[in-house]
PyMOL Python script that loads the backbone (N, CA, C, O; Angstrom):
from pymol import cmd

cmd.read_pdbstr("""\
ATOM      1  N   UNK A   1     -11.144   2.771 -70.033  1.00  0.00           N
ATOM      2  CA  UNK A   1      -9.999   1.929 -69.723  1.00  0.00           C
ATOM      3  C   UNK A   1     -10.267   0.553 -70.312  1.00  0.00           C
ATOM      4  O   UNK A   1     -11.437   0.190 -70.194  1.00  0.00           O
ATOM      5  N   UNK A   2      -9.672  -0.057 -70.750  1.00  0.00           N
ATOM      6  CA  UNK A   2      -8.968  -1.449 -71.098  1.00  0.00           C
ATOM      7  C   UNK A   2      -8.001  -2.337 -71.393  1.00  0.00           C
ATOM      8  O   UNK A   2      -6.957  -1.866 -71.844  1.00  0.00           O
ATOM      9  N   UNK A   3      -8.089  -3.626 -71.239  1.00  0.00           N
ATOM     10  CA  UNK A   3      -6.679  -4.146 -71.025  1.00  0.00           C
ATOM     11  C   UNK A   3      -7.031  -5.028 -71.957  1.00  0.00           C
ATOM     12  O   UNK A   3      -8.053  -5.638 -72.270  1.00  0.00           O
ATOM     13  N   UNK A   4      -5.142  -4.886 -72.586  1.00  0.00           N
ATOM     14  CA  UNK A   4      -5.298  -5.799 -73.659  1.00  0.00           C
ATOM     15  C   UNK A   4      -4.899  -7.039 -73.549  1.00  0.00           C
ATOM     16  O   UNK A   4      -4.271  -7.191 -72.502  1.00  0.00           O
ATOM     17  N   UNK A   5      -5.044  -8.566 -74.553  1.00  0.00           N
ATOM     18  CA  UNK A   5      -4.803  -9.513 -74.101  1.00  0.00           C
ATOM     19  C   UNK A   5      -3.309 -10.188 -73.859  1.00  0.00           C
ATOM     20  O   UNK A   5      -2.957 -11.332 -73.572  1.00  0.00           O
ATOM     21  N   UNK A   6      -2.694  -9.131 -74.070  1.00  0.00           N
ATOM     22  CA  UNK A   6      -1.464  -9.327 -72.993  1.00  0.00           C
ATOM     23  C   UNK A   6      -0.914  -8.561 -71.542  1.00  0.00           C
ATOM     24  O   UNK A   6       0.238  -8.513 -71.108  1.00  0.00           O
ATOM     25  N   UNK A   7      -1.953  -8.085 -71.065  1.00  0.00           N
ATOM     26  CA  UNK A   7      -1.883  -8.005 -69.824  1.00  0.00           C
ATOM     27  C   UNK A   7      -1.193  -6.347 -69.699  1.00  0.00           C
ATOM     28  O   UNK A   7      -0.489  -6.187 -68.702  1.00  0.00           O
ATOM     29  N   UNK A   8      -1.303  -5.488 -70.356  1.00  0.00           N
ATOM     30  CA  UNK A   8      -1.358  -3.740 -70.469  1.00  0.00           C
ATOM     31  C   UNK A   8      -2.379  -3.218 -70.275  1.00  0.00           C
ATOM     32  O   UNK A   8      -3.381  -3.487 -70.937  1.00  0.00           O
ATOM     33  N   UNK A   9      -2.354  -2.343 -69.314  1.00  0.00           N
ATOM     34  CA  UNK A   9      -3.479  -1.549 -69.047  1.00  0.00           C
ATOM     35  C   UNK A   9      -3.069  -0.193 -70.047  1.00  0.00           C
ATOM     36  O   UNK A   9      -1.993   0.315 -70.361  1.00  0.00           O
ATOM     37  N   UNK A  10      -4.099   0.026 -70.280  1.00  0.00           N
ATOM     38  CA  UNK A  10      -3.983   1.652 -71.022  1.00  0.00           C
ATOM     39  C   UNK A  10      -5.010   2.405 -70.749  1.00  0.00           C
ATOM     40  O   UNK A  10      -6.108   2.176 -71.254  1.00  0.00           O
ATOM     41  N   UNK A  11      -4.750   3.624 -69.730  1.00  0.00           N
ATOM     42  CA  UNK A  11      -5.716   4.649 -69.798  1.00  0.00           C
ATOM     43  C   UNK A  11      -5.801   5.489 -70.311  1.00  0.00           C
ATOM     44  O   UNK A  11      -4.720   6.049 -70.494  1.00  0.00           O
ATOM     45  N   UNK A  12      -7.005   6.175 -70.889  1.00  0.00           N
ATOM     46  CA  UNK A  12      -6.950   7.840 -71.737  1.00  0.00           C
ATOM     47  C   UNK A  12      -8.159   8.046 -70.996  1.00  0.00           C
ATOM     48  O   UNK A  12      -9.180   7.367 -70.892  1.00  0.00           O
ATOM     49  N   UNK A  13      -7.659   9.588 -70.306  1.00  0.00           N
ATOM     50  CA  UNK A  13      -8.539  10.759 -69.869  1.00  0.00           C
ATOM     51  C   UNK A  13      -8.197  12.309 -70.117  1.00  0.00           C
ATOM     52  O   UNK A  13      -7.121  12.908 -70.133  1.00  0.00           O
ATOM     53  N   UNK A  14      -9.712  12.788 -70.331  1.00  0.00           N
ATOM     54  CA  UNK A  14      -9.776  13.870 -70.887  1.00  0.00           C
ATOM     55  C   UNK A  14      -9.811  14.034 -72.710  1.00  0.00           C
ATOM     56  O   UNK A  14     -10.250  13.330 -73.620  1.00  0.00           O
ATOM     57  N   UNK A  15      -9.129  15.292 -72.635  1.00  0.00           N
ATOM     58  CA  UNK A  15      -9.313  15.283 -74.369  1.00  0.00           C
ATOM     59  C   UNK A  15      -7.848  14.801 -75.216  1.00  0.00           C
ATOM     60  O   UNK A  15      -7.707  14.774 -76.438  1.00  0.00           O
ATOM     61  N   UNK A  16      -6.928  14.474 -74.273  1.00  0.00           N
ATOM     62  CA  UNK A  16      -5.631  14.105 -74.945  1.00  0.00           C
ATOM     63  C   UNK A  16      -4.780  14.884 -74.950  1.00  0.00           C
ATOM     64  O   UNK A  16      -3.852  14.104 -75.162  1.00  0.00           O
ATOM     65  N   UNK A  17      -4.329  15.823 -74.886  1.00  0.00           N
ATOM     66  CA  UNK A  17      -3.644  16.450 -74.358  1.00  0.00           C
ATOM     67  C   UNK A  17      -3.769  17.320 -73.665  1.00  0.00           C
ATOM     68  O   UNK A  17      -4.807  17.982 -73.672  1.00  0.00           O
ATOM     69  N   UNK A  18      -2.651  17.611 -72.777  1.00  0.00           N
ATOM     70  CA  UNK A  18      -1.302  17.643 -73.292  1.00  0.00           C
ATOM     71  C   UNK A  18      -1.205  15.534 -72.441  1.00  0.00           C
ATOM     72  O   UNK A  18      -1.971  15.145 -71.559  1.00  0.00           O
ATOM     73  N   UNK A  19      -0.492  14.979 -72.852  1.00  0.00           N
ATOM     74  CA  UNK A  19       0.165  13.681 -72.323  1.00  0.00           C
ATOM     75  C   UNK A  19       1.540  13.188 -71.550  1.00  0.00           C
ATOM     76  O   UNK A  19       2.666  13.667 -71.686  1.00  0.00           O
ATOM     77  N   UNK A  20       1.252  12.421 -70.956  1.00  0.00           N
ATOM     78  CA  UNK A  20       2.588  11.620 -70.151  1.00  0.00           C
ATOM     79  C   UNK A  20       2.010  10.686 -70.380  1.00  0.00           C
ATOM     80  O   UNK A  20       0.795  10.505 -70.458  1.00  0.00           O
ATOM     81  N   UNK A  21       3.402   9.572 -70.590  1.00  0.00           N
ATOM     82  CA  UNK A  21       3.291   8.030 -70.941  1.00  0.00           C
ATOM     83  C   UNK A  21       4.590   7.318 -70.059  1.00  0.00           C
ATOM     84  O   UNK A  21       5.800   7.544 -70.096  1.00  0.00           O
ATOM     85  N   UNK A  22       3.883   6.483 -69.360  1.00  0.00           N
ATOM     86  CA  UNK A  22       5.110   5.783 -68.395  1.00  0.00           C
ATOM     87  C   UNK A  22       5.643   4.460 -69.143  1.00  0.00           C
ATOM     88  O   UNK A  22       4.522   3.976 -69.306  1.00  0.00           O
ATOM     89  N   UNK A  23       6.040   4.021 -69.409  1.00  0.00           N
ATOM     90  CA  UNK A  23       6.701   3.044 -70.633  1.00  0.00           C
ATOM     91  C   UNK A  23       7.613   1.924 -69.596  1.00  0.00           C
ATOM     92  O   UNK A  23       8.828   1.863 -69.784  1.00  0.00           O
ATOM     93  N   UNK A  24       6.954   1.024 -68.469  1.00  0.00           N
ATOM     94  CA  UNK A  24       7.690   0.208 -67.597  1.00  0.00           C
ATOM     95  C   UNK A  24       7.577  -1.120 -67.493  1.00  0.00           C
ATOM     96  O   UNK A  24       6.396  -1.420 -67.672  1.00  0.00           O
ATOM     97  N   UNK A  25       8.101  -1.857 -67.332  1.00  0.00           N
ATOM     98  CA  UNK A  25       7.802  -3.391 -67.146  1.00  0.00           C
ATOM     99  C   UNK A  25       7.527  -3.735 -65.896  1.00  0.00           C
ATOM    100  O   UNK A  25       7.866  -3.048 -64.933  1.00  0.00           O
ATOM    101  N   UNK A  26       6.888  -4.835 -65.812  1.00  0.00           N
ATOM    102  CA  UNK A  26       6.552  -5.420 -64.173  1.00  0.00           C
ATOM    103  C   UNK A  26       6.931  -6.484 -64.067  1.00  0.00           C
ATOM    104  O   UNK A  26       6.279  -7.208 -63.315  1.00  0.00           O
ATOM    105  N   UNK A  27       7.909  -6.958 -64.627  1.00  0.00           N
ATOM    106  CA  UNK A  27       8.784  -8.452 -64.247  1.00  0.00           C
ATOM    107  C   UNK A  27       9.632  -8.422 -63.078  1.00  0.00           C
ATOM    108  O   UNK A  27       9.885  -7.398 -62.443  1.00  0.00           O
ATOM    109  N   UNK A  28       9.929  -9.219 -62.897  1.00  0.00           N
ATOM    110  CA  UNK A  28      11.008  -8.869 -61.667  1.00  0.00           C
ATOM    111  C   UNK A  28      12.146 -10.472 -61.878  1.00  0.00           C
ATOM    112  O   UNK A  28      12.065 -11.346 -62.742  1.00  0.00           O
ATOM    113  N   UNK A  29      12.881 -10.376 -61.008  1.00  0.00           N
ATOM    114  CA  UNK A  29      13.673 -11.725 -60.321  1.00  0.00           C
ATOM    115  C   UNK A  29      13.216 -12.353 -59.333  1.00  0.00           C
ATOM    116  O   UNK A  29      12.310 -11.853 -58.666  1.00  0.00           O
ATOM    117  N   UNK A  30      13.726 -13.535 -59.040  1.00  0.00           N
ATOM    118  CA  UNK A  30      13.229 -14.298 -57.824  1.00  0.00           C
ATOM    119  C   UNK A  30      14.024 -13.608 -56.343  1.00  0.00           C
ATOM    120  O   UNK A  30      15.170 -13.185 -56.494  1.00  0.00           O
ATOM    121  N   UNK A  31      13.543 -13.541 -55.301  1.00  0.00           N
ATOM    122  CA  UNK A  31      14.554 -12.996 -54.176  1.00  0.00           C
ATOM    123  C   UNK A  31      15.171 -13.187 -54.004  1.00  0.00           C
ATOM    124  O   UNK A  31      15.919 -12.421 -53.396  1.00  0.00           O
ATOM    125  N   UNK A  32      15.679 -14.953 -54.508  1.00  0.00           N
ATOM    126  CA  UNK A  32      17.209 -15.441 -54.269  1.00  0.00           C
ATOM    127  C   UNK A  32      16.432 -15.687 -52.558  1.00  0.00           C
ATOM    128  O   UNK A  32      15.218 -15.726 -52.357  1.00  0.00           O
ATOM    129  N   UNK A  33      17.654 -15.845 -51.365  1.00  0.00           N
ATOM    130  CA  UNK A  33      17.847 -16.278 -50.474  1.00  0.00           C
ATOM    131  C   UNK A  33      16.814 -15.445 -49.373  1.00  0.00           C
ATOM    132  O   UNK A  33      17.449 -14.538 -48.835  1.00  0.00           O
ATOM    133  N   UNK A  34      15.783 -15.498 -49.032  1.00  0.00           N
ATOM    134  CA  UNK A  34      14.916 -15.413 -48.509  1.00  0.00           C
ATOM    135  C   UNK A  34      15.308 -14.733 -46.692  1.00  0.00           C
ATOM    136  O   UNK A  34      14.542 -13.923 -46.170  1.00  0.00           O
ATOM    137  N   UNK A  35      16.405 -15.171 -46.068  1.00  0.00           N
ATOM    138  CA  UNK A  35      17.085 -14.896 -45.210  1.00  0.00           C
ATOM    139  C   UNK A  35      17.776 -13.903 -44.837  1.00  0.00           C
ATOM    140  O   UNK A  35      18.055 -13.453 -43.726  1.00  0.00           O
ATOM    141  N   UNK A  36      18.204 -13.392 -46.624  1.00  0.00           N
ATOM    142  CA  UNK A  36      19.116 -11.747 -46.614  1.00  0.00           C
ATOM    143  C   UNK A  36      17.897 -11.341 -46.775  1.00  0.00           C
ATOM    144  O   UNK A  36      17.938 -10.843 -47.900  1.00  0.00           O
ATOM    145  N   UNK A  37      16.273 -11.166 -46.184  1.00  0.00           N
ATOM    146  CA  UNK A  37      15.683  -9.736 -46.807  1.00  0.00           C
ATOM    147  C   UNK A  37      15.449  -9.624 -45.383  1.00  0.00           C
ATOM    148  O   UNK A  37      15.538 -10.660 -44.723  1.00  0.00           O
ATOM    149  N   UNK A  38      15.190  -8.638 -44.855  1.00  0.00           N
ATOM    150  CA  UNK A  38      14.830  -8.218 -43.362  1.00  0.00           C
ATOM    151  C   UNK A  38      13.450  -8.095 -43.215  1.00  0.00           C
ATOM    152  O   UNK A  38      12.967  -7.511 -42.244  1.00  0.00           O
ATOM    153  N   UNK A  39      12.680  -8.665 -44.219  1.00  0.00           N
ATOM    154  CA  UNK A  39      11.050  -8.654 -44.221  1.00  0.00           C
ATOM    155  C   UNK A  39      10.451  -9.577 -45.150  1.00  0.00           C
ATOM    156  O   UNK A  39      11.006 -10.572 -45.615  1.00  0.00           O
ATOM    157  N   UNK A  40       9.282  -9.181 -45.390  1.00  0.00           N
ATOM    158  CA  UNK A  40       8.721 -10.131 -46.469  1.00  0.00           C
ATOM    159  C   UNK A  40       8.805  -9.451 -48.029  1.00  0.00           C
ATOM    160  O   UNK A  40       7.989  -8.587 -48.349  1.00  0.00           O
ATOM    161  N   UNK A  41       9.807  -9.889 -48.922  1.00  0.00           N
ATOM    162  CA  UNK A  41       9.858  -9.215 -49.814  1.00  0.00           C
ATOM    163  C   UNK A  41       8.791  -9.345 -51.307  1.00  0.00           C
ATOM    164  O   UNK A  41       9.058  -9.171 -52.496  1.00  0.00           O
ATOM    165  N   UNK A  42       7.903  -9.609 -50.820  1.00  0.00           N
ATOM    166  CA  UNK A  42       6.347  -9.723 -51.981  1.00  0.00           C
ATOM    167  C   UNK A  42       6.045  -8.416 -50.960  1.00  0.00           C
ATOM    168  O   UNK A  42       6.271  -7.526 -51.780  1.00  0.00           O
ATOM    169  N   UNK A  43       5.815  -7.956 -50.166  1.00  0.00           N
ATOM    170  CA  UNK A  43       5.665  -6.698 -49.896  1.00  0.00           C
ATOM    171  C   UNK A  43       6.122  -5.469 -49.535  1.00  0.00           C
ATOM    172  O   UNK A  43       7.272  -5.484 -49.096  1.00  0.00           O
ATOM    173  N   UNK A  44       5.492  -4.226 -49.588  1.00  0.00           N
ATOM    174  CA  UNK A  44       6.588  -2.697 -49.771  1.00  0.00           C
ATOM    175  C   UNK A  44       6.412  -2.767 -48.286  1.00  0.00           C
ATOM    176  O   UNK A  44       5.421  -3.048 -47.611  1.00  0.00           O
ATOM    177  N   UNK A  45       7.941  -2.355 -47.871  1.00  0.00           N
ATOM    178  CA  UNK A  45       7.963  -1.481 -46.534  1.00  0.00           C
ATOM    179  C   UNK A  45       8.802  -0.527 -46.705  1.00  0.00           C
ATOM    180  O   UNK A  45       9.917  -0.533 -47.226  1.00  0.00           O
ATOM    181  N   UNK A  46       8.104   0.425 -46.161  1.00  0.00           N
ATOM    182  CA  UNK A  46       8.629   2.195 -46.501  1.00  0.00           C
ATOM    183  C   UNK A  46       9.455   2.342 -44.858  1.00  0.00           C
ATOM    184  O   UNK A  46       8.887   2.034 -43.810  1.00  0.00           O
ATOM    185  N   UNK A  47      10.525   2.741 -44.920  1.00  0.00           N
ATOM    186  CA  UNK A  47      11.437   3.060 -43.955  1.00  0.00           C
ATOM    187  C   UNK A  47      12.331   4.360 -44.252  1.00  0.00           C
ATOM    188  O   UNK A  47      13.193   4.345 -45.131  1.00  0.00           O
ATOM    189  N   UNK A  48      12.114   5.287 -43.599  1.00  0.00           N
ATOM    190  CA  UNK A  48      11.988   6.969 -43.876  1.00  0.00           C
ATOM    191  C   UNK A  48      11.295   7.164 -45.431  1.00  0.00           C
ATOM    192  O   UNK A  48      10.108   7.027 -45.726  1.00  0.00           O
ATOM    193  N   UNK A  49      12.517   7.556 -46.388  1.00  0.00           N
ATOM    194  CA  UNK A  49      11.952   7.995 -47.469  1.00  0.00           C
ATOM    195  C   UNK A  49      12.037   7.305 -48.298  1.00  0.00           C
ATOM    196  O   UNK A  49      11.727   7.815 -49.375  1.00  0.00           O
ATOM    197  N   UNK A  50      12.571   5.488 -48.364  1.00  0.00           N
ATOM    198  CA  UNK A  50      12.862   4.334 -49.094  1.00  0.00           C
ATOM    199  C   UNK A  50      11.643   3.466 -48.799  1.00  0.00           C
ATOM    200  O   UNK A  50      10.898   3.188 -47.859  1.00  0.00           O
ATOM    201  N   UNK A  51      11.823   3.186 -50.065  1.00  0.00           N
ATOM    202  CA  UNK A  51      10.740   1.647 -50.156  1.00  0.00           C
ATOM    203  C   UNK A  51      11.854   0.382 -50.883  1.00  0.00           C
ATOM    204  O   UNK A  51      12.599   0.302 -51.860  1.00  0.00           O
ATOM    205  N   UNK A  52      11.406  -0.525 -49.685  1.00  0.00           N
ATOM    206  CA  UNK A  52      11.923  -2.363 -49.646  1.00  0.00           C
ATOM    207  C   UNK A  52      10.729  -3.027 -50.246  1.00  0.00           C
ATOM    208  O   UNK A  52       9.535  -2.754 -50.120  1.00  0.00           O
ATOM    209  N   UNK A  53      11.413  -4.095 -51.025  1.00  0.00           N
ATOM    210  CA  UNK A  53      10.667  -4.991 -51.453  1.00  0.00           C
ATOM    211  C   UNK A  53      11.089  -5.189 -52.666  1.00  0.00           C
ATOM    212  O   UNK A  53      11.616  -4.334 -53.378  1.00  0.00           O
ATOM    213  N   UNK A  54      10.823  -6.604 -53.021  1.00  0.00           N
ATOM    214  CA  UNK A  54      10.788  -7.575 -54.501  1.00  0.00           C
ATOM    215  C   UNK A  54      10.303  -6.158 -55.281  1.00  0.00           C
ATOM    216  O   UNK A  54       9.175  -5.709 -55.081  1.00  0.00           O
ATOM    217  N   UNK A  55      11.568  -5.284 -56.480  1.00  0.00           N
ATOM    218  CA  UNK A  55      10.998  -4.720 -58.011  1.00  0.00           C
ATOM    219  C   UNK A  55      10.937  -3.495 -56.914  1.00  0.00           C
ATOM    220  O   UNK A  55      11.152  -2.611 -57.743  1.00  0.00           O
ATOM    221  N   UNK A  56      10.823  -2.865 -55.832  1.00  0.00           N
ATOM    222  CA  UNK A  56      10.886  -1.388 -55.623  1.00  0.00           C
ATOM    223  C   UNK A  56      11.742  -0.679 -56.375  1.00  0.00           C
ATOM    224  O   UNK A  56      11.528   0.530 -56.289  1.00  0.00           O
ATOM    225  N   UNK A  57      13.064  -1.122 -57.425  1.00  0.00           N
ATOM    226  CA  UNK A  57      13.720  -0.116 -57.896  1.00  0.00           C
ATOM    227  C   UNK A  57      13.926  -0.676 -58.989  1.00  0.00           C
ATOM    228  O   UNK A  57      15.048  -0.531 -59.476  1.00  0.00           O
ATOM    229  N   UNK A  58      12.773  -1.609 -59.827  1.00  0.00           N
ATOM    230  CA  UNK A  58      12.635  -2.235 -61.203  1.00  0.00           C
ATOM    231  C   UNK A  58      12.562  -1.053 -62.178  1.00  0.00           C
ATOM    232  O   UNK A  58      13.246  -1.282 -63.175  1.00  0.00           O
ATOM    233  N   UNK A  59      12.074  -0.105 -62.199  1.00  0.00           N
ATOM    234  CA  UNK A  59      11.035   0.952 -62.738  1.00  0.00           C
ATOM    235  C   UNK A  59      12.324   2.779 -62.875  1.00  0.00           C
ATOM    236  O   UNK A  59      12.192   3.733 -63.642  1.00  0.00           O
ATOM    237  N   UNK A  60      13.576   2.496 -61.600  1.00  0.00           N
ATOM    238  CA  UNK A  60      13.727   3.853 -61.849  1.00  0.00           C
ATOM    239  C   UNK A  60      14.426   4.413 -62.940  1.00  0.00           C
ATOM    240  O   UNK A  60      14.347   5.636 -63.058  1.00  0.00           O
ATOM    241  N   UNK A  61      15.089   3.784 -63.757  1.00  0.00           N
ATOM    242  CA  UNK A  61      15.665   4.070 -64.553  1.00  0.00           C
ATOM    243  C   UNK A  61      14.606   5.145 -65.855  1.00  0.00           C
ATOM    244  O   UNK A  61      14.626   6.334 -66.173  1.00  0.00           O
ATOM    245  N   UNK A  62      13.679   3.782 -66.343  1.00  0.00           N
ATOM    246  CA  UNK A  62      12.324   4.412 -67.140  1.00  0.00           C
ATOM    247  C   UNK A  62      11.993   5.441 -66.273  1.00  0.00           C
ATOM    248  O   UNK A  62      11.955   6.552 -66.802  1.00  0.00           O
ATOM    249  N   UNK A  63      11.857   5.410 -65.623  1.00  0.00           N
ATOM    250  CA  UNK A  63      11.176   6.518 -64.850  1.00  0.00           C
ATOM    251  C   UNK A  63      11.824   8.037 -64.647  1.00  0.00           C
ATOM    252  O   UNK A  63      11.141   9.056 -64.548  1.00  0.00           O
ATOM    253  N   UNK A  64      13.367   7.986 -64.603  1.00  0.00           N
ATOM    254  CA  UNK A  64      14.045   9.132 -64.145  1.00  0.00           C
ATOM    255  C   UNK A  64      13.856  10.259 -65.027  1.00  0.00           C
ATOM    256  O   UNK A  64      14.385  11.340 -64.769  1.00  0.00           O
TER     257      UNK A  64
END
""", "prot")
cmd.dss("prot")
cmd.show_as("cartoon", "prot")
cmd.util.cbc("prot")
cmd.orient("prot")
């Protein structure tokens, strides 16, 4: 493993294939109004099968 000097991690394990590559960003927005979140939104809270928080649904699109 190593990270390069812009802040990407890249792992390779095993012999290389077969592969998956997750291709996501980790930026986010500011929370805006601090008052509409019902928690602390710098952290995940899982409530049944959802996760809250700042960027929990940054990722699903790449991801789907």
């Amino acid at each position: 493993m190593h990270v390069t000097p812009i802040n990407n991690l890249i792992v390779e394990m095993g012999d290389g294939s077969p592969s998956v590559v997750f291709n996501v960003h980790v930026d986010t927005v500011g929370p805006g109004l601090l008052s509409a979140w019902s928690g602390d939104p710098c952290r995940a809270e899982i409530k049944g099968k959802r996760v809250y928080g700042l960027g929990a649904a940054n990722c699903k699109g790449s991801m789907a």
